[in-house]
C-alpha positions in Angstrom: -5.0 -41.7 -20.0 -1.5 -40.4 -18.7 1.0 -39.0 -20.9 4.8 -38.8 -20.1 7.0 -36.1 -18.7 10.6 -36.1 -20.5 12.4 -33.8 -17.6 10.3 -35.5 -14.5 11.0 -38.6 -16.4 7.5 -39.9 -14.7 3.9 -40.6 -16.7 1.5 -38.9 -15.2 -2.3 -38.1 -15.5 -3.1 -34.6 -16.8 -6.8 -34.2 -16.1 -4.7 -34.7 -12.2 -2.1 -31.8 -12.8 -5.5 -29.9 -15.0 -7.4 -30.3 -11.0 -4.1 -29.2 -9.7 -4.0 -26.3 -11.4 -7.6 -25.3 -10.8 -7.0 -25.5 -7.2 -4.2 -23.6 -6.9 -5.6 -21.4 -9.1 -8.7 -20.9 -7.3 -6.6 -20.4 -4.1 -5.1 -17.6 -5.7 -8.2 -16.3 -6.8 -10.0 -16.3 -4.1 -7.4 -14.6 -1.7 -5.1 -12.5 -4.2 -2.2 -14.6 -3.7 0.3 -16.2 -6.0 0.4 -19.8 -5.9 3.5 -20.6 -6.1 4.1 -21.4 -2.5 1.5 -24.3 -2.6 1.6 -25.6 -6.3 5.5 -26.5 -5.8 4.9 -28.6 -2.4 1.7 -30.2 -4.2 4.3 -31.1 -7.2 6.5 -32.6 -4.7 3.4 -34.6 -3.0 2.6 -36.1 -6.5 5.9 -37.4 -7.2 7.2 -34.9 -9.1 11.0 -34.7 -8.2 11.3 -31.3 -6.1 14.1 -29.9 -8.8 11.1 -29.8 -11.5 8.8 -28.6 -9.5 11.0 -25.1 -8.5 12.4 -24.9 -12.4 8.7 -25.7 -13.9 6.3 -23.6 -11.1 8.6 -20.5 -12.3 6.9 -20.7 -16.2 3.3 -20.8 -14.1 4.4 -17.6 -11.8 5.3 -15.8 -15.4 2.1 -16.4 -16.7 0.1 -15.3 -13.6 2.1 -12.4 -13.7 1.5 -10.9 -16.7 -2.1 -11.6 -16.0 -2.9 -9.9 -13.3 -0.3 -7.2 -14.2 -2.7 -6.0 -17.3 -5.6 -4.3 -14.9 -3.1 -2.5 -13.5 -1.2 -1.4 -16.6 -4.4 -0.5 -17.3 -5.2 1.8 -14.3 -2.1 3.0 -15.0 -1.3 2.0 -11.1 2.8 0.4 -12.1 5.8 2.9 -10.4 7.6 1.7 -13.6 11.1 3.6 -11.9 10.8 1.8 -8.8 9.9 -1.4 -11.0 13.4 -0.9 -12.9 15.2 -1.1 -9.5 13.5 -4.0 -8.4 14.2 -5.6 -11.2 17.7 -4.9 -11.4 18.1 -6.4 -7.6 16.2 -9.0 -8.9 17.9 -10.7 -11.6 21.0 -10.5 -9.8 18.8 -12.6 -6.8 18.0 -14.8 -9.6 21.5 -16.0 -10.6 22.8 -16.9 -7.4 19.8 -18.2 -6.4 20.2 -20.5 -9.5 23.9 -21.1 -8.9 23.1 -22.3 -5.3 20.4 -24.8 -6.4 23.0 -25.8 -9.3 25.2 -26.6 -6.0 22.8 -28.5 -4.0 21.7 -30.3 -6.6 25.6 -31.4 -7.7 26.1 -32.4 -4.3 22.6 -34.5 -4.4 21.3 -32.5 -1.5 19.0 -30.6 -3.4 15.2 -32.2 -2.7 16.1 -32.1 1.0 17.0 -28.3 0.7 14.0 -27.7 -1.1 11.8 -29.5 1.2 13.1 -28.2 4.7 13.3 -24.7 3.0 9.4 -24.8 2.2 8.5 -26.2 5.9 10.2 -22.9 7.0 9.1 -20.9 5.0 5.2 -22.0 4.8 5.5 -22.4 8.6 6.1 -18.7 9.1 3.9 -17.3 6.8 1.4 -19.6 8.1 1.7 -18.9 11.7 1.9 -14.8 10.6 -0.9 -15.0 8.8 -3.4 -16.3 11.5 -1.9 -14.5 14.0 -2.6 -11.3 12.2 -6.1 -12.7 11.4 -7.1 -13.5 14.7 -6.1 -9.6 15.6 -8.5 -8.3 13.0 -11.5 -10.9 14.2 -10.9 -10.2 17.5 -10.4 -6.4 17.7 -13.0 -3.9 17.9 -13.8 -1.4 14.8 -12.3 2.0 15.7 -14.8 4.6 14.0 -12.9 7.9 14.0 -9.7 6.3 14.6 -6.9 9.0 14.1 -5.1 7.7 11.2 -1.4 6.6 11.6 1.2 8.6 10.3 3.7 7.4 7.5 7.0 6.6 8.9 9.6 8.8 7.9 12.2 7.8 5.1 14.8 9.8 6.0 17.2 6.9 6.8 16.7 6.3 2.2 17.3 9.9 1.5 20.6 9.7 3.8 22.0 6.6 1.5 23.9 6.8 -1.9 22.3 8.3 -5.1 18.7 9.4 -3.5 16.7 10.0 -6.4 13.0 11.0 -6.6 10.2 8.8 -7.7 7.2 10.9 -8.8 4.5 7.7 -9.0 4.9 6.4 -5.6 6.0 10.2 -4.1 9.5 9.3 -2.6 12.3 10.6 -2.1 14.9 7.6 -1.3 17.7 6.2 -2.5 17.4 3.2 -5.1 19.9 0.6 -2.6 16.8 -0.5 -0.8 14.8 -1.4 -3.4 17.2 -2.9 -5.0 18.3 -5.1 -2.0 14.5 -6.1 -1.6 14.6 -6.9 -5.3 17.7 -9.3 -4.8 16.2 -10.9 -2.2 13.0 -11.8 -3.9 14.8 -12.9 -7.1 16.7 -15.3 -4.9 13.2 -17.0 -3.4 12.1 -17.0 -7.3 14.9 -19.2 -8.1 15.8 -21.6 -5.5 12.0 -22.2 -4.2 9.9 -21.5 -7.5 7.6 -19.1 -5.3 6.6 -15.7 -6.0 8.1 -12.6 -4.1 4.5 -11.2 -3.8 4.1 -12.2 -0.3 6.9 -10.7 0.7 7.8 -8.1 -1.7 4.4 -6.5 -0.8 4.6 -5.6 2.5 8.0 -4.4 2.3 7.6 -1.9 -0.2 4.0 -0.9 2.3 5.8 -0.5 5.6 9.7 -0.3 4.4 9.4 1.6 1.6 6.1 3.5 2.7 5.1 3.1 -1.3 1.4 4.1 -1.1 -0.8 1.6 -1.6 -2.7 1.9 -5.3 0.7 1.2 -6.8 2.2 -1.4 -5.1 0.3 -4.5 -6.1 0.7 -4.1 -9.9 4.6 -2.7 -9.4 5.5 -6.0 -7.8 3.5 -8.1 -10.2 5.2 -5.9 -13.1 8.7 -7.0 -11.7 8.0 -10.6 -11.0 7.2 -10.8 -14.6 11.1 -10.1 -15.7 12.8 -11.3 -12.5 10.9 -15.1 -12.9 11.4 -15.1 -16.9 15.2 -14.9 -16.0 15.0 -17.5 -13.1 12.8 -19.7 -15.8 15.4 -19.2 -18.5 18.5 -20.2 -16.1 17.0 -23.3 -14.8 15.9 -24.3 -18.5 19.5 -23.4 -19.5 21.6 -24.4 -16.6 19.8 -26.9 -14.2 17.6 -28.5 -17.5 14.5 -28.7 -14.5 11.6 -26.8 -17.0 9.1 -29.4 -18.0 6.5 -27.2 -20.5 4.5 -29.8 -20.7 3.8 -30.1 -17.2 4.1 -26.2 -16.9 1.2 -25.8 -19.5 -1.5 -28.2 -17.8 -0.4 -26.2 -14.5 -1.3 -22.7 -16.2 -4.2 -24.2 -18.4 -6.1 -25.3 -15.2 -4.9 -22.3 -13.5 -6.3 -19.8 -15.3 -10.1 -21.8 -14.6 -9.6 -22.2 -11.4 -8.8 -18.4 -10.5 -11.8 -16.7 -12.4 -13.8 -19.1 -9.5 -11.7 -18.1 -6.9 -12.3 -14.3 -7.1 -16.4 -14.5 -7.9 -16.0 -16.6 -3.6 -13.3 -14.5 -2.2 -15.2 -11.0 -2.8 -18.5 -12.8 -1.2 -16.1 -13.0 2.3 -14.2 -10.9 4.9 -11.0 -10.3 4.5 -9.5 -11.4 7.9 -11.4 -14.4 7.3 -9.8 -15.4 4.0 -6.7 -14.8 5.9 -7.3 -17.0 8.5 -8.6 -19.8 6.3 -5.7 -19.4 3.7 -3.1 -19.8 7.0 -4.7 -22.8 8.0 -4.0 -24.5 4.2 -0.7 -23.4 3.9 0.1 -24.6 7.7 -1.6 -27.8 7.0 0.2 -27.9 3.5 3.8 -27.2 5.6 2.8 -30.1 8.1 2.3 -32.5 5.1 5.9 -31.6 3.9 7.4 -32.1 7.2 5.4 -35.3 7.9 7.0 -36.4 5.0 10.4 -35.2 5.8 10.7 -36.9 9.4 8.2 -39.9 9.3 9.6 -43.0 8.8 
C-alpha cells in the first residue's frame, strides 16, 4: 500500500518511512543522540527531495525534544536562565538560517547545499567521534587520577552585562550563550539537525556548565528554537510534510524505547565508536551520491 505526499509530491510506502523511523529512533536510543543528522540524509536516500527532508525532520526533532526534556523537568536538572539565552540566540539562528535556505532554494542550488553541507558535517563528527573512541579503548584506567580543574571563566565575567546563574553556578556574561544559541538555531534550520551534538559540549568545556544540567537545558531549548525553524519553513519555504513527519515520529518513538534497553547493556567508548562508523558510512553514501556518475 503507499499513500501520497502532497509537499514531496512522491507516493511512498509508510510501513518504509514507519522502519525508518524505528531505526533512527533506535539509534538515538541506544546512544543518547538526536537523530536528526541521519534521518534527513536517509530522507534524501529515499527520494525525498532534500528541501522536505530539512523543513519535515524539524517537526520529528520537536517531538523528541519534549520527550526526553520531561525526565529532566522532572529531576528538576533545566538552567531555565541559561535556557532563556539560548533560546534568544537561537531563534535569531533560526531566521537567517531560514532566509538562506529560502535563497538557495530561489536560486535552485538548494539540494546541492544541503547535500555537500551534510558530507561535512557527518564527516567531522564522524571522524571526532572515533578518534575520541579509540582514545578511551586504548587508554589505561587511571585509579586515583587527580581530577582536572575547571577552566576559569573569567574571560565571560569581563564581557557586557555579566549576570549570575544560580542552577549551573556561573558567573558570565549572557553574549556567549547567546552566540552558541545563534549558531545552533542556524544548523536547526538550514540542515534539519539538532544542536545537541554540538550544543553539548560547548556549554561542558566553553561554558564549564556542570554536567547534571546540561543535557535537559539544551533539550529544553531545542524544543522552542526548532518549533520556530518548523513554523518558518511551513510558513516561508512551504517544505513541512506532517504526514511524512508523523510516520517519522510514530516509528520513532518504538524504535528508541529498544534502543536504550541495548545501549545500557554496552560501554560507552564502544557505542561511540560504533555510532561513528554509521554516520561516516552514512556521509560516504551522500558523497558517493554527490560525485558518482
Amino acid at each position: 500500500m503507499q499513500i501520497y505526499l502532497p509537499i514531496a509530491d512522491m507516493p511512498v510506502d509508510p510501513t518504509a518511512l514507519l522502519v525508518m523511523g524505528a531505526a533512527v529512533g533506535f539509534i538515538s536510543g541506544m546512544f543518547g543522540v538526536g537523530g536528526g543528522f541521519l534521518m534527513t540524509p536517509l530522507l534524501i536516500f529515499y527520494g525525498v527531495p532534500p528541501a522536505v527532508a530539512v523543513g519535515t525532520e524539524t517537526v520529528h526533532i520537536v517531538a523528541s525534544s519534549a520527550s526526553g526534556a520531561m525526565p529532566h523537568l522532572r529531576r528538576q536538572a533545566i538552567d531555565y536562565q541559561m535556557a532563556a539565552f539560548l533560546i534568544g540566540g537561537g531563534w535569531v539562528g533560526a531566521i537567517v538560517g531560514v532566509i538562506v535556505f529560502r535563497h538557495f532554494r530561489a536560486t535552485g542550488q538548494i539540494d546541492l547545499f544541503v547535500s555537500l553541507a551534510y558530507v561535512f558535517l557527518l564527516l567531522l563528527i564522524g571522524a571526532l567521534m572515533l578518534l575520541e573512541s579509540i582514545r578511551a579503548i586504548l587508554r589505561e584506567p587511571q585509579r586515583g587520577a587527580p581530577r582536572r580543574r575547571r577552566r576559569r571563566t573569567a574571560w565571560m565575567a569581563a564581557l557586557a552585562f555579566p549576570m549570575r546563574f544560580r542552577k549551573s553556578q556561573l558567573y558570565i556574561s549572557p553574549l556567549p550563550p547567546m552566540a552558541l544559541g545563534f549558531f545552533g538555531g542556524l544548523l536547526s534550520a538550514m540542515l534539519g539537525v539538532g544542536s545537541g551534538f554540538v550544543l553539548v559540549p560547548a556549554m561542558i568545556y566553553i561554558l564549564q556548565m556542570p554536567a547534571n544540567v546540561v543535557v535537559g537545558t539544551s533539550l529544553f531549548q531545542m524544543i522552542f528554537v526548532t518549533a520556530l525553524s518548523t513554523m518558518l519553513h511551513a510558513t516561508a519555504n512551504q517544505t513541512v510534510d506532517i504526514a511524512l513527519a508523523a510516520l517519522l515520529v510514530a516509528g520513532g518513538v518504538i524504535g528508541a524505547q529498544a534502543g536504550v534497553r541495548v545501549g545500557a547493556r554496552l560501554k560507552a567508548e564502544h557505542l561511540r565508536g560504533l555510532l561513528a562508523l554509521i554516520v561516516l558510512a552514512v556521509c560516504a553514501r551522500l558523497a558517493l551520491g554527490l560525485f558518482a556518475p
